[in-house]
N, C-alpha and C positions, 0 to 999 in steps of 0.2 A: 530346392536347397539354395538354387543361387537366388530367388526372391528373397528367401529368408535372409542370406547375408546382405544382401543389399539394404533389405528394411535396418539391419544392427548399423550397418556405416553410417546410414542415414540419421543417425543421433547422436549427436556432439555434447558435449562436456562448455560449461558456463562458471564461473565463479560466482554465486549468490552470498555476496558477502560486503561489506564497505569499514573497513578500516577507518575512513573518516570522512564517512559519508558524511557528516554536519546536518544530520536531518533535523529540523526544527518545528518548535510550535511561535503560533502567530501571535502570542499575548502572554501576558507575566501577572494575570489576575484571574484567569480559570487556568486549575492545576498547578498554580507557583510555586506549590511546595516538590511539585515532579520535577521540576527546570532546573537546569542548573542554576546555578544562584545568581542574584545579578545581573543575567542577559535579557538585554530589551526581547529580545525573541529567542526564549530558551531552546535550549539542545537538548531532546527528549533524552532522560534516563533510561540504562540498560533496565533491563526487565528483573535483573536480579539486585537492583536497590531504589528502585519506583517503580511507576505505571508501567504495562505492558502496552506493546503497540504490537501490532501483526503486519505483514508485509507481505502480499500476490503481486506476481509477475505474470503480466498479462502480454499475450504477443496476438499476429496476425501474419502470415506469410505471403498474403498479397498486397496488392495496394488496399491499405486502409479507407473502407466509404463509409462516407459519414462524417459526423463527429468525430473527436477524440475523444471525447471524453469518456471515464469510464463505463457509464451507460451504454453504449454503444453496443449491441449485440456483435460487431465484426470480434471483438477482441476474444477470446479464451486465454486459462489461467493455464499456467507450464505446470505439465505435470512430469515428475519422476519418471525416468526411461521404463516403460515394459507395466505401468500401474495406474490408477484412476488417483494416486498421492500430487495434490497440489504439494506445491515445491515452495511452502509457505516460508516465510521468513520471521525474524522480531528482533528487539534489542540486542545490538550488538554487548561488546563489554566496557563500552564506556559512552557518556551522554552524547548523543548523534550520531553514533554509528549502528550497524545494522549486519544483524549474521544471518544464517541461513544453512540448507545442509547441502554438506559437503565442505564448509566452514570456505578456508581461501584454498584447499586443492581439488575443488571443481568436483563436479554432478552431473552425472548424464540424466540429460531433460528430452522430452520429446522434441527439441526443437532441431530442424534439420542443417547439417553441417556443407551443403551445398550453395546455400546463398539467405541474405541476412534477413530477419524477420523485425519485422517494426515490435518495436517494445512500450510498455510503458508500468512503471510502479507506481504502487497506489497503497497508501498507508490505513490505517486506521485501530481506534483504540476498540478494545475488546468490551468495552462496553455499550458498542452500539450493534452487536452481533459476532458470535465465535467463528464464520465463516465469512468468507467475501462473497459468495453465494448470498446470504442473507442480507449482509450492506449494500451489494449489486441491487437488490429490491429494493431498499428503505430509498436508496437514491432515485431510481426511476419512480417511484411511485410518492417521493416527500412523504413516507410513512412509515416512524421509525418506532415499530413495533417490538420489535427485537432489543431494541436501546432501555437498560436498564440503571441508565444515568446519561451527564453531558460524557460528549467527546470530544475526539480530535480525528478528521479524518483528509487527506490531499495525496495530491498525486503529480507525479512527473510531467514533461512534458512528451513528445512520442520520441524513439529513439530507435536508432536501431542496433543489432547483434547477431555475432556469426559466431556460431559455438565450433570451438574443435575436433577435432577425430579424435585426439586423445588429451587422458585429466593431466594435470600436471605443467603442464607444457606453453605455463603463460594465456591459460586461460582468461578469456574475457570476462572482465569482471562490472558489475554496475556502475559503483562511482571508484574512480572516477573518470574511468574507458568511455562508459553508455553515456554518463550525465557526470558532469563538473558538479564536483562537493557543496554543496549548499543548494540543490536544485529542488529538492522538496523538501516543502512548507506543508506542516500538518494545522488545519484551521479550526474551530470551534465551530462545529453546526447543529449543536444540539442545545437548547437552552438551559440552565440551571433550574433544576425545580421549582426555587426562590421567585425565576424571573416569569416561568409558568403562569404560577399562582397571581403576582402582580397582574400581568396581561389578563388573564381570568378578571381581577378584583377592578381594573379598570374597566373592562368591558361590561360590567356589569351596572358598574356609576355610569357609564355614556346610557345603558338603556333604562336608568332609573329617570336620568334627565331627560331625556326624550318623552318617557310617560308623563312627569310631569307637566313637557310643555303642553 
């Protein structure tokens, strides 16, 4: 009984949420009509009047080895206290921000409330895969089989966070406790169909010339 209580203390409460996170994309000519209008590096739309974007919270509660980067097998996704439910996130309610559950009064996540765990966010459009499990692959292996068009996907830099004992109570929240508002940039790494088929249509003339000579 007393392990059992102890395993409950050991799980603290986070805010998954950004009010005005200013999360953005890196260009205003793939997806411009998603952007907000106007901005050299638009502010992704809420999911309820453009693109959807998805949002995992990836920690590590030792020292991080290795890379950062998301590839990194050290990191795992936060899941929901007591479940195998990633603690996924998506468009906030307005362009650049970012919600999540538990909305801003906190979520008990598996992360433990004893001492802070390295974090990092990592964005991406649902068209290059409905889970981060899946974009986790495309990126370590540069094969985006899952991707059913271009996207958008980037990530934080590492951060860290020490969840509370209890919700409510001034929970830790991401931007902009963990990372200063404007700190992820979602990038283009998928090519346009368009630009595909060109690269295709040129590689084809470099080996027509070649035969030639």
């Amino acid at each position: 009984m007393v392990g059992v209580t102890t395993l409950l203390q050991a799980q603290g409460y986070i805010e998954f949420y950004g009010a005005a996170a200013n999360i953005q994309t890196n260009t205003t000519t793939t997806f411009a009509l998603n952007q907000d209008p106007g901005a050299g590096m638009g502010k992704t739309y809420s999911g309820t009047t453009g693109f959807l974007i998805n949002y995992t919270l990836l920690y590590e509660t030792t020292t991080l080895t290795g890379s950062s980067a998301p590839t990194n097998s050290a990191w795992s996704p936060v899941l929901l206290f007591g479940t195998s439910t990633v603690a996924n996130g998506t468009n906030g309610t307005g362009p650049g921000t970012m919600d999540g559950p538990g909305h801003n009064g906190g979520i008990q996540v598996n992360l433990p409330t004893t001492a802070a765990a390295s974090v990092e966010l990592v964005g991406w459009s649902p068209t290059l895969g409905t889970s981060w499990a899946e974009v986790q692959t495309e990126l370590l292996n540069n094969n985006w089989q899952y991707a059913t068009g271009n996207g958008f996907i980037g990530y934080t830099t590492v951060g860290t966070i020490t969840p509370f004992v209890t919700a409510g109570a001034g929970d830790p929240t991401l931007f902009p406790t963990t990372w200063p508002n404007g700190t992820l940039v979602l990038d283009t790494i998928v090519p346009e169909p368009s630009t595909m088929v060109l690269a295709g249509f040129g590689g084809v003339l470099l080996l027509l010339f070649r035969c030639r000579k």
